[in-house]
N, C-alpha and C positions, 0 to 999 in steps of 0.2 A: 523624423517620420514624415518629412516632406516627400509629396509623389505619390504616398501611399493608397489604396484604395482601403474603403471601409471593413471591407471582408478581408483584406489585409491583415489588419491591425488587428481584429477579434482570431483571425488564424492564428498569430504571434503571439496574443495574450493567452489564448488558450491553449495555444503549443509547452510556454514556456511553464503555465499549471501542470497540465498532463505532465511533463517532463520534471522539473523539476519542486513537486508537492506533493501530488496525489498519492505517487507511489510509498515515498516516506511516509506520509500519516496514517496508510493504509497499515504499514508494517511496525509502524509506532503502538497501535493497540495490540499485534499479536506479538511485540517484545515485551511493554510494559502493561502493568496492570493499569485500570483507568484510575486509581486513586495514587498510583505510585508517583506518575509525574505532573505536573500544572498543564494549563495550557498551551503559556509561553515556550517553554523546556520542550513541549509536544511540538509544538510547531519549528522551534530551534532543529530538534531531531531530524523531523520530518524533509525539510530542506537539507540536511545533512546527507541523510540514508540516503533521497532519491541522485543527490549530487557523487556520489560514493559505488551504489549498486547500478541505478541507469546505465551509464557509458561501459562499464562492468558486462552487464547482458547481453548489450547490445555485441561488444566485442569476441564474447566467448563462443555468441552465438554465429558472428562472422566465422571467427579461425576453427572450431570444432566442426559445427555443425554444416561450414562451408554458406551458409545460409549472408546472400549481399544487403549489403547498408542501405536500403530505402526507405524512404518515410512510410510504406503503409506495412513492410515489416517489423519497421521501430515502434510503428504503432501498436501491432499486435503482439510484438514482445510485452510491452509496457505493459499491455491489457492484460495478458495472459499472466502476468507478476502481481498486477492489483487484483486479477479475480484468485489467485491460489491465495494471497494474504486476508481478505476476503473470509474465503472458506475456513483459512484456518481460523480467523477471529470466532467464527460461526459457532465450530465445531467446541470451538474454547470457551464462548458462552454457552452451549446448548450442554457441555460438560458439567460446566459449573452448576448450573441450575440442578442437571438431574443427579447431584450430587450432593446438594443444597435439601431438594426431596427427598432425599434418603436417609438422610440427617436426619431431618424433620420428623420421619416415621420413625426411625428406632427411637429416636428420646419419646415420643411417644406410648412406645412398648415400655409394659409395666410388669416387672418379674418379679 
């Protein structure tokens, strides 16, 4: 890292998160349940998924969609993969809950 400038190295570090973490952990909770696997195993996964589907996206979205390799496409791909897993998480808690209340009501009801 000789040579480097300071905004250098915080680009690189935080390149290499975006890329290779966020997206994994993001899609780590709408695979597994939160009691299903530990932290370490989540984090293990996480660096797995985003090393597996990243260059994956990026690619299909080159050759299909004709769409070129640059970083602030890579970027918005990446983005646009952690906000869909995101929502799906959402939707998968906001399920479970109003599911949860519904439960709650019928044992409630008394026949």
């Amino acid at each position: 890292m000789q040579g480097m400038y300071p905004t250098e190295v915080i680009r690189l570090v935080l390149g290499i998160v975006l890329i290779l973490f966020i997206p994994g952990f993001i899609w780590t909770f709408v695979l597994f349940d939160k009691r299903e696997i530990d932290t370490l195993e989540r984090i293990a996964l996480s660096f797995g998924i985003s090393i597996a589907v990243v260059p994956l996206l990026i690619f299909f979205l080159n050759k299909l969609a004709g769409m070129k390799i640059t970083a602030f496409n890579s970027f918005l791909t990446i983005a646009v993969f952690c906000i869909v897993g995101v929502l799906c998480v959402y939707i998968r808690v906001k399920k479970w809950t109003m599911l949860e209340k519904t439960l709650k009501r019928l044992t409630r009801v008394r026949f």
